[in-house]
Backbone as a ProteinNet text record, in pm:
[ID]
protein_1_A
[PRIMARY]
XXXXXXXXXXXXXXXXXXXXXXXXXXXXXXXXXXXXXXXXXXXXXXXXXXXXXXXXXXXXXXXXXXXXXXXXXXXXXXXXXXXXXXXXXXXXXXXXX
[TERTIARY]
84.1	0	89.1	76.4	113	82.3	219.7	109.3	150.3	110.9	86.2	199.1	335.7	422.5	512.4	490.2	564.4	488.5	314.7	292.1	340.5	329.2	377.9	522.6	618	761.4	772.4	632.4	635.2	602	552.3	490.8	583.2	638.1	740.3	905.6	873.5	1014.4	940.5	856.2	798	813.9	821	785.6	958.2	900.1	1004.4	1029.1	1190.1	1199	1145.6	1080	981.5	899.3	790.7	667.9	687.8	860.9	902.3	898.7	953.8	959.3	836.1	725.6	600	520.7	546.4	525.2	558.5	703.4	757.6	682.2	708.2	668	513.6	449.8	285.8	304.3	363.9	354.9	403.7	508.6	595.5	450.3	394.3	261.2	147.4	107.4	4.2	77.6	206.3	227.3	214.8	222	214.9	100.6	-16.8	-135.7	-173.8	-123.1	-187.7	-147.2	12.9	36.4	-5.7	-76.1	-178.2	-315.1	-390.7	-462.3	-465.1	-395.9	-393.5	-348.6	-261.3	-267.3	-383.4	-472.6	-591.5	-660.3	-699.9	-798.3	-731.5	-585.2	-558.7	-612.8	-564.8	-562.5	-695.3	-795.6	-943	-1006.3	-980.9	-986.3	-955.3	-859.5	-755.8	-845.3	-924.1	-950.8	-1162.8	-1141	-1313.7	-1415.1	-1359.5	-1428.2	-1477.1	-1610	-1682.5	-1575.5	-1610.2	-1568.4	-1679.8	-1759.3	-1856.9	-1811.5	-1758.9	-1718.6	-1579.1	-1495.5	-1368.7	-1392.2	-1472.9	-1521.2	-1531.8	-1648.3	-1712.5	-1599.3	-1516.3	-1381.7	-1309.1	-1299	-1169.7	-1189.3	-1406.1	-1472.8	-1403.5	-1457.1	-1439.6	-1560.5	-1623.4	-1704.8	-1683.7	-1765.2	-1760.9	-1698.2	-1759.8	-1719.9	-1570.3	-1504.1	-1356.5	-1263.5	-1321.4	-1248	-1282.1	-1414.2	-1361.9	-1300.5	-1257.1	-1150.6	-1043.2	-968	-847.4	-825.3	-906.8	-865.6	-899.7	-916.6	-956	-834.4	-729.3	-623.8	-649.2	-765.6	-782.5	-790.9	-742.5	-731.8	-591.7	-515.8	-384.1	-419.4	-395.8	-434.4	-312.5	-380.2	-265.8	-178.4	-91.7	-71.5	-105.3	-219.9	-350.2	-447.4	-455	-536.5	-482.8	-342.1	-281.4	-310.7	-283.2	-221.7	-388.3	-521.7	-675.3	-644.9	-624.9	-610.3	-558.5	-475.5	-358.8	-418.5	-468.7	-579.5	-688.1	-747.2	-912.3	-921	-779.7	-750.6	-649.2	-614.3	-545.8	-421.6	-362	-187	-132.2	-35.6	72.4	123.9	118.2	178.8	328.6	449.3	537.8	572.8	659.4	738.2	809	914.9	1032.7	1101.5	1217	1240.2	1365.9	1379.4	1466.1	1508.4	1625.7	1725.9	1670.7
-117.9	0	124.8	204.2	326.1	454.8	494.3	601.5	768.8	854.7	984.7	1044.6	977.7	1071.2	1025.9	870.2	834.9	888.9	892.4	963.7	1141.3	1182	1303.9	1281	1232.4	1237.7	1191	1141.1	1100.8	1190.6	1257.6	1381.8	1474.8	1531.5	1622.8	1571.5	1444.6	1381.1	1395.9	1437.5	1475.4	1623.3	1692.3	1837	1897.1	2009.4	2036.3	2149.3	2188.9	2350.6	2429.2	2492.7	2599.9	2557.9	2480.5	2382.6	2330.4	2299.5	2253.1	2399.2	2494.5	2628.8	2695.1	2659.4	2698.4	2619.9	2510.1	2457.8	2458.6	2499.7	2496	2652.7	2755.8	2850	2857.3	2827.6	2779.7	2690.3	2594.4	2518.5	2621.4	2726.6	2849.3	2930	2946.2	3059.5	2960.3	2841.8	2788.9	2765	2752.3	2715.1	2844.1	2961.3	3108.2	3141.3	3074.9	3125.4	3071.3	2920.4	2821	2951.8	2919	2956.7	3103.5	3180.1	3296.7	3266.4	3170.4	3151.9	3070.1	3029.7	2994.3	3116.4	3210.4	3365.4	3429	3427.8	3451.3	3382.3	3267.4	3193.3	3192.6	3192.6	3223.1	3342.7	3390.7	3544.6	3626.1	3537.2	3548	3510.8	3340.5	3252.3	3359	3341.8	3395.5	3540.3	3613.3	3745	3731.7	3584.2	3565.5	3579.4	3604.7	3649.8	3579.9	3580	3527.1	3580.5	3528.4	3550.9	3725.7	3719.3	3852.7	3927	3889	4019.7	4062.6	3981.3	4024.7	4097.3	4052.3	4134.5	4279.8	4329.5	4430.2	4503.2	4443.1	4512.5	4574.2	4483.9	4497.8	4593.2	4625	4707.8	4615.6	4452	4359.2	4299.6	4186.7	4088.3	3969.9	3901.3	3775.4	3654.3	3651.1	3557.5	3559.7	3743.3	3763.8	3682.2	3686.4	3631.7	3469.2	3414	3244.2	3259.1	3286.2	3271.8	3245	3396.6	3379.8	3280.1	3245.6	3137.3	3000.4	2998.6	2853.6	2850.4	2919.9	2914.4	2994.9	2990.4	3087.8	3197.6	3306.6	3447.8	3496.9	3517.5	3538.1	3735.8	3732.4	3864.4	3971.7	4113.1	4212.7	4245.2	4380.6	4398.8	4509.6	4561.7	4676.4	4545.1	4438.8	4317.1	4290.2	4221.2	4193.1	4314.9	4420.9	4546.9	4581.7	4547.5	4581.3	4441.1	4291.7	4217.6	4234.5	4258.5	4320.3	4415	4547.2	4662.8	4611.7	4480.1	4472.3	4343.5	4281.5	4193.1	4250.8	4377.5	4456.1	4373.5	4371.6	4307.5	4458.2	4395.6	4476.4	4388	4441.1	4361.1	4370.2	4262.6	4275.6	4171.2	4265.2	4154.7	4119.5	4010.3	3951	3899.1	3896	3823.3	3717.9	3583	3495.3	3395.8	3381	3254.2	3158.8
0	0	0	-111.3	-66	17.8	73.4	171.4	127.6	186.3	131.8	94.4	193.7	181.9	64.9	15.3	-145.8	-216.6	-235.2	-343.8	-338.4	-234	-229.7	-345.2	-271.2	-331.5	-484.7	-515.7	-658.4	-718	-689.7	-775.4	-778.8	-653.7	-662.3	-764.9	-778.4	-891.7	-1025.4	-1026.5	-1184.7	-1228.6	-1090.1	-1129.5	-1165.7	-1281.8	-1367.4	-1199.3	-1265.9	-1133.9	-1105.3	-1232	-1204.2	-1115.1	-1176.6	-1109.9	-942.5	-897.5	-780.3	-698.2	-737	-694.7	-642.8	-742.9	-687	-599.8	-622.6	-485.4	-398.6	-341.6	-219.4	-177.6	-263.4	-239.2	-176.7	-241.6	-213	-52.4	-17.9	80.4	170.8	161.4	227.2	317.3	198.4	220.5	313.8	298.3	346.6	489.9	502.2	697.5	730.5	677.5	713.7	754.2	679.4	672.9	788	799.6	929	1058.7	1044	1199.5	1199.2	1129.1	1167.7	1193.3	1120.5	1187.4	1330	1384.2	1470.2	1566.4	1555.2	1640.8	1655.4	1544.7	1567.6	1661.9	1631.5	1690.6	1841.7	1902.3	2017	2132.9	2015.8	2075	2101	2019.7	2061	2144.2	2150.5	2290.8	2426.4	2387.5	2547.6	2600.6	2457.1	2545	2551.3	2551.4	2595.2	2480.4	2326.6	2229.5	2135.5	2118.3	1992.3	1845.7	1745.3	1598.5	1543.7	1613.4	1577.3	1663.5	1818.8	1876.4	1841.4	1776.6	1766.7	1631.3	1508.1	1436.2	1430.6	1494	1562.6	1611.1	1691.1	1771.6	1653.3	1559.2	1443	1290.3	1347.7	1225	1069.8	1101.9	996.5	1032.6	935.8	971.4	1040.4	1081.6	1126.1	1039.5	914.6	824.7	764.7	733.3	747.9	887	977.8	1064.7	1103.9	1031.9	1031.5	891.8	798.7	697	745.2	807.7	847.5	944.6	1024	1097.4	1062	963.1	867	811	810.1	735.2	555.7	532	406	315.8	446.8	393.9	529.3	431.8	484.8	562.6	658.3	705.9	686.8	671.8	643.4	711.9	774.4	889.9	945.1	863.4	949.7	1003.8	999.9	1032.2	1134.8	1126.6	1246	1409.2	1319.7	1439.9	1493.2	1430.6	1476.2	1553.9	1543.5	1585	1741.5	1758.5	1896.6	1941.1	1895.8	1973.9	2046.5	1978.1	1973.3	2129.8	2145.9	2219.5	2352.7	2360.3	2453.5	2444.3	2337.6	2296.5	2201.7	2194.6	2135.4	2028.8	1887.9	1775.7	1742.9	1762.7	1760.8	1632.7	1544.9	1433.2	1409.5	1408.8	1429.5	1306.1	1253.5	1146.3	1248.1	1219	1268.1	1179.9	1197	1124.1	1107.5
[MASK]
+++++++++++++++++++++++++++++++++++++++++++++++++++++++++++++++++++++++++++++++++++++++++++++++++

């Protein structure tokens, strides 16, 4: 039986460079997107808040904010920084090795 991670590796031994490039790139962007939505969905938890009240807080909708935390709408960083106001945090950005 094969399992996900040979067909994975089979596919990626087909793909020309370009095609490999955009995928890594694409896979780059989707752990980005995860581990924001997951800052979200924390950082909402932690301050007692529905998805409509953090909304409301952030003068966004409800449905904008189950996106981003579905992992499907990568947030800005006027998003992030209403995010951190609306939750009494402070938005800090780091670049690391």
């Amino acid at each position: 039986m094969v399992n996900n991670q040979q067909l994975l590796n089979e596919r990626l031994a087909r793909m020309t460079a370009a095609e490999r490039a955009d995928y890594e790139e694409a896979y780059e962007r989707a752990g980005l997107a995860l581990r924001l939505a997951e800052l979200f969905y924390e950082a909402r938890t932690a301050a007692g808040l529905t998805q409509a009240e953090l909304a409301r807080r952030m003068g966004t909708t409800q449905p904008t904010i189950a996106r981003i935390e579905g992992g499907g709408r990568m947030p800005t960083i006027d998003m992030l920084e209403r995010l951190a106001a609306a939750v009494g945090q402070r938005l800090e950005i780091s670049l690391t090795a």
